[in-house]
C-alpha positions as CSV (number, residue, x, y, z in Angstrom):
1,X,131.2,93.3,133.7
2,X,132.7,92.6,130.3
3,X,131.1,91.1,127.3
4,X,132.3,87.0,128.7
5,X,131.2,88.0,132.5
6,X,127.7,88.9,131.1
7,X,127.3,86.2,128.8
8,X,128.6,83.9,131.7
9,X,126.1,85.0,134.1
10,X,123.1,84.5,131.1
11,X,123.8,81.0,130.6
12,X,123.2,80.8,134.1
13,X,120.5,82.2,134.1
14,X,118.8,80.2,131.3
15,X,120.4,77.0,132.9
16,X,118.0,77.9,135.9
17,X,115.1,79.3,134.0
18,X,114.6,76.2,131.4
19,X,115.7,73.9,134.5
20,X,111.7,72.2,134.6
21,X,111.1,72.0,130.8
22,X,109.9,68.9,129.8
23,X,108.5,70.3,126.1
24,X,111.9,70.4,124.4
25,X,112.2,73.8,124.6
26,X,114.8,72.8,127.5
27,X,118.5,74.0,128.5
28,X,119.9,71.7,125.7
29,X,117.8,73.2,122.9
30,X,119.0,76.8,124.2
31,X,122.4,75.9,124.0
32,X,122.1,74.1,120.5
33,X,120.4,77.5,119.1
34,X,123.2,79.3,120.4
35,X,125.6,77.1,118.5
36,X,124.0,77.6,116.0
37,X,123.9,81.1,115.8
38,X,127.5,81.3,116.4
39,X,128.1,79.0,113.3
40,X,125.5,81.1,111.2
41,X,127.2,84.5,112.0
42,X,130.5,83.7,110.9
43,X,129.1,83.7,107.8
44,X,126.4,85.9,107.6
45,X,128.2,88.6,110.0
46,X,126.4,90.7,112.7
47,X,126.7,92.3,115.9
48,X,128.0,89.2,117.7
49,X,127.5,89.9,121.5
50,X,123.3,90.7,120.5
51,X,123.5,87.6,118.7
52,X,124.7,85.8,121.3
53,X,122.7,87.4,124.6
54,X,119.0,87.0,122.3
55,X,120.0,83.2,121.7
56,X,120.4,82.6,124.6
57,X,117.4,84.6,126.3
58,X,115.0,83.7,123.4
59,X,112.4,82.0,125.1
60,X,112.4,83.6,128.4
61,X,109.6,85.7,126.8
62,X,107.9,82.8,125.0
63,X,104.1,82.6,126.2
64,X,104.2,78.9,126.0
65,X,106.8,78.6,128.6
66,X,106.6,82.0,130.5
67,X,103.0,82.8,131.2
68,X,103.8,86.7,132.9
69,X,102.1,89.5,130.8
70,X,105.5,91.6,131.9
71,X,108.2,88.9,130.3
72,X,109.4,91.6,127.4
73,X,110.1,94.0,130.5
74,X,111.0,92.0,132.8
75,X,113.7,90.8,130.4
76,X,114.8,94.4,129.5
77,X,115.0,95.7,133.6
78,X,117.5,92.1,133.7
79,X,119.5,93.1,131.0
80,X,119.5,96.9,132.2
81,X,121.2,95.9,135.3
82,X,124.4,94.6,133.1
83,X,124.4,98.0,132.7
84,X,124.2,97.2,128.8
85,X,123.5,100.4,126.8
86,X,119.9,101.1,126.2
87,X,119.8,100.9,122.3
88,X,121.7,97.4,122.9
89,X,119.1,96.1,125.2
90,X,116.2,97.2,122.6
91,X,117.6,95.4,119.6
92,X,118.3,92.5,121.8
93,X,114.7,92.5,122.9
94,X,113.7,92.6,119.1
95,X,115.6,89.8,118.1
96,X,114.3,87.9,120.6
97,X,110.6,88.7,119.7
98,X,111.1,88.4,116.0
99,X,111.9,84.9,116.7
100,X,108.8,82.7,117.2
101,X,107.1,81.3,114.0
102,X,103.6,81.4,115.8
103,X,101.7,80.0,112.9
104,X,103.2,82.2,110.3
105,X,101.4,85.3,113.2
106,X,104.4,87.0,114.3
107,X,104.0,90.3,113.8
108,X,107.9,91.3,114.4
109,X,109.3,90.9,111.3
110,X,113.1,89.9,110.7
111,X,114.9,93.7,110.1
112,X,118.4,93.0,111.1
113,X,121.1,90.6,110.5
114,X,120.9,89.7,114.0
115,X,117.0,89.0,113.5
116,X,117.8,86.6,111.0
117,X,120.5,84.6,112.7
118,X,118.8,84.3,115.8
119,X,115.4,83.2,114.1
120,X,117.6,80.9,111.3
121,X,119.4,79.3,114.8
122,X,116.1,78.7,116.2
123,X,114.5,77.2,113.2
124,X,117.0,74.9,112.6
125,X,116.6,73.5,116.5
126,X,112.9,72.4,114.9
127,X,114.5,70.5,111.7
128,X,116.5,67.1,111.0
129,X,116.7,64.5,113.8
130,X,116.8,66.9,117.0
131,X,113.4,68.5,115.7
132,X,111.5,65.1,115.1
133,X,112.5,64.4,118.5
134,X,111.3,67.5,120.2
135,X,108.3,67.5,117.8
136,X,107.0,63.8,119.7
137,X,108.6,65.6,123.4
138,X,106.0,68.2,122.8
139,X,103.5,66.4,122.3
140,X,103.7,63.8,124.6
141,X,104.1,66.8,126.8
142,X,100.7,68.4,125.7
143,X,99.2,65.0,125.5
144,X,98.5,64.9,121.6
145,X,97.9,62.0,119.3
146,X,101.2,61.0,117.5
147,X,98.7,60.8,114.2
148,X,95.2,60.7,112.8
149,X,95.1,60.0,109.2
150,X,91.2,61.7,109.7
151,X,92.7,65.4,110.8
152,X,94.2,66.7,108.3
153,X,97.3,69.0,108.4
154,X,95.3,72.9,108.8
155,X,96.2,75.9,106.5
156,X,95.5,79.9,107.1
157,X,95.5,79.7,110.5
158,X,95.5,82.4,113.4
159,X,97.7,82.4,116.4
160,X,95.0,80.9,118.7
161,X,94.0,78.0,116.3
162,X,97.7,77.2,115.4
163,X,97.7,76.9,119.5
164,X,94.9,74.6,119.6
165,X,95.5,70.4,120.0
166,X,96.5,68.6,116.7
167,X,98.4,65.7,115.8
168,X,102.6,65.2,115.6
169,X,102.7,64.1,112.4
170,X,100.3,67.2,111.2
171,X,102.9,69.5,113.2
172,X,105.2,68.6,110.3
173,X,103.0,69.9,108.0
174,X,101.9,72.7,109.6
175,X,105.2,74.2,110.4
176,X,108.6,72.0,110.5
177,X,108.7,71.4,106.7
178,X,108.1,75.1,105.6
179,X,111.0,76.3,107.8
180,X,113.8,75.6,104.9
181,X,112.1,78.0,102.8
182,X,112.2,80.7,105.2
183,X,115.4,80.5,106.5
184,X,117.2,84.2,105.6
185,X,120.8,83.0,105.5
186,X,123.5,81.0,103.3
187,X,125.0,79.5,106.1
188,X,121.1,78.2,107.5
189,X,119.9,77.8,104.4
190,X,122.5,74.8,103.8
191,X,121.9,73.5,106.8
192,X,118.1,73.2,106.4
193,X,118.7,71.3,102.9
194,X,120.1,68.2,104.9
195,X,117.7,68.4,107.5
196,X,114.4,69.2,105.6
197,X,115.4,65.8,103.3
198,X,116.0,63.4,106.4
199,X,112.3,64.1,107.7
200,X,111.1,63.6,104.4
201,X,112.8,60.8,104.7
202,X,111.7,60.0,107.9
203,X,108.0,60.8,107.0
204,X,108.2,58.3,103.9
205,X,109.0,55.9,106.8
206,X,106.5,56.4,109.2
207,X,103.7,56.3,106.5
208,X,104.8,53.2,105.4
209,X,104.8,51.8,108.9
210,X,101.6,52.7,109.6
211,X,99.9,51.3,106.5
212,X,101.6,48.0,107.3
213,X,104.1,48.5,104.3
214,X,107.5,48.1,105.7
């Protein structure tokens, strides 16, 4: 197969995996994250066809939506039988784990340019208007409160109490609006500004809402 016929036959595959997702992390989000990706590495450069295959694979391996202890291999025998070569497949693999923000706990750091457009594509999925939206999808989803003005947004946490219930609005805090900051590339970087200042915005909004102010 060439580079198209294997890319072809992912999408596919994602389209089927993500096909029950009702947490926003859904077909539509992996296609938007590989747009963007595609948009960031014109810029930013990169091995193009790894860009493009961890994109699109990214959250096969994500605990939250694939519960199998084997995901990371499981992915790699599925990409060995495109018969991709084997130092391909492991940088694909690390891309794909160096993804997840995980509370700040991810302990694959960003070491390539691929790393960083894959994570910058991701992260931008979780800003402006599509990740205010998928921030209340997920919740409803995991049945949190849409805000408590008693629990306060948390700090220092670890990967199991970054997991644990809290409230939509405090998900804003705890992760969406530090994601402009840590964005690697020009091209996301840009991106982020816009989004990052329309859910301040939209923050400003919903505080004055709730205290009756607007």
């Amino acid at each position: 197969m060439n580079q198209e016929e294997i890319i072809n036959s992912v999408v596919e595959h994602v389209r089927d995996f993500h096909a029950e997702d009702s947490t926003g992390h859904d077909f539509h989000h992996v296609m938007r994250v590989y747009r963007n990706a595609m948009r960031i590495q014109k810029q930013a450069g990169g091995d193009e066809f790894i860009i493009r295959v961890a994109s699109l694979l990214h959250d096969t391996i994500d605990d939250k939506l694939n519960g199998s202890e084997h995901a990371v291999e499981d992915t790699r025998h599925y990409l060995r039988g495109f018969s991709i070569e084997e130092a391909v497949v492991e940088r694909i693999l690390y891309a794909m784990q160096a993804v997840s923000f995980k509370g700040g706990n991810n302990a694959f750091e960003v070491r390539s340019i691929e790393d960083a457009v894959v994570q910058d594509a991701d992260r931008l999925d979780a800003l402006g208007a599509i990740g205010i939206a998928r921030t209340f999808i997920f919740g409803g989803a995991k049945n949190h409160e849409i805000h408590n003005p008693e629990a306060g947004a948390r700090e220092g946490m670890t990967l199991k109490e970054y997991r644990e219930e809290n409230t939509m609005i405090n998900h804003f805090h705890e992760k969406l609006l530090k994601l402009k900051d840590l964005m690697h590339t020009d091209a996301a970087k840009e991106l982020a500004e816009a989004r990052h200042k329309f859910m301040e915005d939209y923050l400003e909004q919903f505080h004055a809402e709730w205290q009756g102010e607007r």
